[in-house]
N, C-alpha and C positions, 0 to 999 in steps of 0.2 A: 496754852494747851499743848501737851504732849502728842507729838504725832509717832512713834516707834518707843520700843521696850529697848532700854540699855541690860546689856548685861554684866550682874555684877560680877567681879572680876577677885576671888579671893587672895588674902595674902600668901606670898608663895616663901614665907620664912627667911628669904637673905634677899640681897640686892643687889642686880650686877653691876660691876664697877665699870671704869674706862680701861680700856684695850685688853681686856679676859680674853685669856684662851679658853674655847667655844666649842665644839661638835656639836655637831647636826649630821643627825642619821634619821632616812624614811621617804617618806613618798616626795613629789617632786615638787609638796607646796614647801617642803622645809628647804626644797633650795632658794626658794625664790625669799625666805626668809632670811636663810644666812647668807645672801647675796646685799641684803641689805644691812645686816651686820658689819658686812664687809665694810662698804659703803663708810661705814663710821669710827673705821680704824681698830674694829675689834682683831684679834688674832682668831679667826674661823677657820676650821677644816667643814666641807662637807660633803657628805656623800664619797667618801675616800675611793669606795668601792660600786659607785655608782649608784643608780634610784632605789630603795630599798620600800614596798609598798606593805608589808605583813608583817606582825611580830618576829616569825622564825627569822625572815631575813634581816631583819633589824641584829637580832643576835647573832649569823652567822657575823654580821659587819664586825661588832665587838670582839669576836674570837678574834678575828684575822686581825684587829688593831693588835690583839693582845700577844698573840702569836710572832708578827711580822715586824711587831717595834717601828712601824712605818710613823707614827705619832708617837709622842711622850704622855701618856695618860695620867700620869701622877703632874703634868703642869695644869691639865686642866679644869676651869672651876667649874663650866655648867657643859650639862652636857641638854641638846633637847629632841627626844623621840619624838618623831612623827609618824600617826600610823595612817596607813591609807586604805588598808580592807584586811578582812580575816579569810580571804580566799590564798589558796597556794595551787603550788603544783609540786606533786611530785614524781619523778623519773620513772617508771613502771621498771625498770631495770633493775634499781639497787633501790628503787622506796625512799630516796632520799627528799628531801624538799629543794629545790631550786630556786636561785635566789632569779637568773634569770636566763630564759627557754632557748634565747639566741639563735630563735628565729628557727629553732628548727622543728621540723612535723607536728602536729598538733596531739597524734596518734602517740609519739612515746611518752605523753604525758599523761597521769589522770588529775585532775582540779578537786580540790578539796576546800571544804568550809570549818575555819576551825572553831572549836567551841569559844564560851566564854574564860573556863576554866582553862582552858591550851593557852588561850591568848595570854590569858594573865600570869600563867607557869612558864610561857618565852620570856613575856617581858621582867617577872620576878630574878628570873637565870642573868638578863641584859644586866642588868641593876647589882646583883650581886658582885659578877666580874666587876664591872667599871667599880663597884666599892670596895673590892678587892685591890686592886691595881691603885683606888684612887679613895680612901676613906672620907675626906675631907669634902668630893666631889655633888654638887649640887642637880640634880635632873628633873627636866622640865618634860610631863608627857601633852604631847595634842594630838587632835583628832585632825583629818584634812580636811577639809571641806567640799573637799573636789567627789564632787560623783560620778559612778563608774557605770556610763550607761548599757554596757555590756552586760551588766546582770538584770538589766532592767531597774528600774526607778525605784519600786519596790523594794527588789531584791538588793540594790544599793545603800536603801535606809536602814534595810535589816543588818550589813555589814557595818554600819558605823554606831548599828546601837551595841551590835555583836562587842566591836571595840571600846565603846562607853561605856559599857558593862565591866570589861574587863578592866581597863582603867579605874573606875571606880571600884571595885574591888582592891585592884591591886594598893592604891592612897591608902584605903582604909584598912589594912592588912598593916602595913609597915607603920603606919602612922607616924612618920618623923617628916618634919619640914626639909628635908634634903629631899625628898623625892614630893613633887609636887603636879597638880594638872594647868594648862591654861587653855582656857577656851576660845580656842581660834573656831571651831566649829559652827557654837553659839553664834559667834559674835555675826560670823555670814549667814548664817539662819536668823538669826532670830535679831538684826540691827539692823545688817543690810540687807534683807529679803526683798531684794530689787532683782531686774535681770540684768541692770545699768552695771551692778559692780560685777559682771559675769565677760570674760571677755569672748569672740563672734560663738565659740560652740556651743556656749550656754553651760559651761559644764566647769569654766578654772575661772576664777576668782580672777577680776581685773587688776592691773597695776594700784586701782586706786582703793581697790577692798585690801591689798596686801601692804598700800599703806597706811590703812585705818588702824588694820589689827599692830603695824610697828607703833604706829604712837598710843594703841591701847598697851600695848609691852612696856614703852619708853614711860606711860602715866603709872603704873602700877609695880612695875619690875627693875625699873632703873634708880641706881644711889642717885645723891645729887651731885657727887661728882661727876659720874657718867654723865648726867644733864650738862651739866656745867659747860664741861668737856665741848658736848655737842653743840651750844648754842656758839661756844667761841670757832669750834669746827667749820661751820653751815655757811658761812658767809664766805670763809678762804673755799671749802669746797666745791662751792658754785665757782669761785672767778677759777680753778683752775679746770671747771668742765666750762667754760664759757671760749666759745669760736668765733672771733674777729673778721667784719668782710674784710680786712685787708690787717695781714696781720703783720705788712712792712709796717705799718704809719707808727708816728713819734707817740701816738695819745695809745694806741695799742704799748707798744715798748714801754712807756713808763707804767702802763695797767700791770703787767707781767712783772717789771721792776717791785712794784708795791704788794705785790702779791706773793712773788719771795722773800722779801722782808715779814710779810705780815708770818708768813709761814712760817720764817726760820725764829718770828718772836715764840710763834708759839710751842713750836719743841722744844726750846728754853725754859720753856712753861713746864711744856709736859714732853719729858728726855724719852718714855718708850712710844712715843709717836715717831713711825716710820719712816725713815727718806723716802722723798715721793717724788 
């Protein structure tokens, strides 16, 4: 007997390899994503320009990659948008959108909700640049799962259908396997609709929901190499997070011995694995 609905996870047209160069731009569940990226020796940038929770902002991030050359956008292969709501602000002053308020008065701001068709006209703009700069470039859009109890429960459902909406228009618009959706969303609604994977505010997704959704990524979106990769990865990168009570003793020294050998086997193995 089945106790929970899985959700199915469609193909997302290519495969990521071992150590891709990676972006991650949007709200602050994609840091905790490409944090775990990190983790596995991918080449990540994220959040260059810090939390980015709305379409617009998402796409100010791309301008300024594109602008400031602070990144090489033609090396990278997947880029992945994360949206966190279609609310904004902008500046009563100049009408601008603001990526962020920085704390100041709540008064020079007015708060906006954007449609479905806005959302999807930023993120079509994002998507354009990066395949301007980068043809070859592969994009991964999600939804956060994080809800934003500041609008109310309600008014938080309506903003992520707002962005599913747009989302789904936007795939079905372009229809090419380089731009693609993955359902991080789902998969905390509708697999672990627990409050167990919720960490104390009820509201971000725990350590152990953000590793569910990695090994749904690692089942569905990784080559076999990248597996490969990983599995011979896993065992040196535990012994070098591993902390000894005594980290004079002979049986510590030889553990550390063994562990830079096993290391330095494996960038032999695989040369753009990085000094560590």
């Amino acid at each position: 007997m089945e106790f929970r609905t899985i959700v199915d996870i469609s193909e997302l047209g290519f495969r990521i390899r071992p150590f891709e160069e990676m972006l991650f731009v949007g709200s602050c569940f994609a840091d905790g994503i490409g944090r775990r990226f990190q983790e596995e020796q991918f080449r990540v940038t994220v959040n260059p320009y810090g939390v980015m929770y709305n379409p617009a902002s998402i796409l100010h991030t791309i301008e300024r990659l594109a602008e400031c050359a602070t990144l090489d956008l033609q090396s990278v292969k997947t880029a992945f948008l994360t949206l966190g709501t279609n609310h904004v602000y902008r500046l009563k002053e100049t009408g601008e959108i603001v990526d962020n308020c920085q704390k100041r008065p709540q008064a020079l701001f007015i708060e906006e909700e954007l449609s479905v068709d806005e959302c999807a006209d930023y993120l079509q703009k994002t998507i354009d640049l990066l395949r301007q700069m980068n043809p070859d470039l592969h994009v991964v859009l999600t939804v956060s799962p994080i809800r934003y109890r500041k609008y109310g429960y309600h008014g938080s459902q309506l903003s992520k259908a707002t962005l599913l909406l747009a989302v789904e228009k936007l795939v079905r618009n372009i229809g090419s396997p380089s731009v693609s959706y993955f359902p991080a969303y789902e998969i905390v609604n509708d697999e672990l609709r627990d409050y167990r994977f919720y960490q104390e505010d009820m509201l971000h997704p725990s350590q152990q929901a953000v590793e569910y959704i990695w090994e749904r990524l690692v089942e569905t979106c990784f080559s076999d190499e990248a597996k490969a990769f990983m599995d011979e990865w896993r065992p040196i990168k535990q012994a070098l997070l591993h902390r000894p009570f005594d980290a004079a003793s002979d049986d510590y020294l030889r553990f550390q011995e063994q562990t830079k050998l096993r290391l330095k086997s494996l960038q032999e193995k695989y040369p753009a694995l990085k000094e560590i």
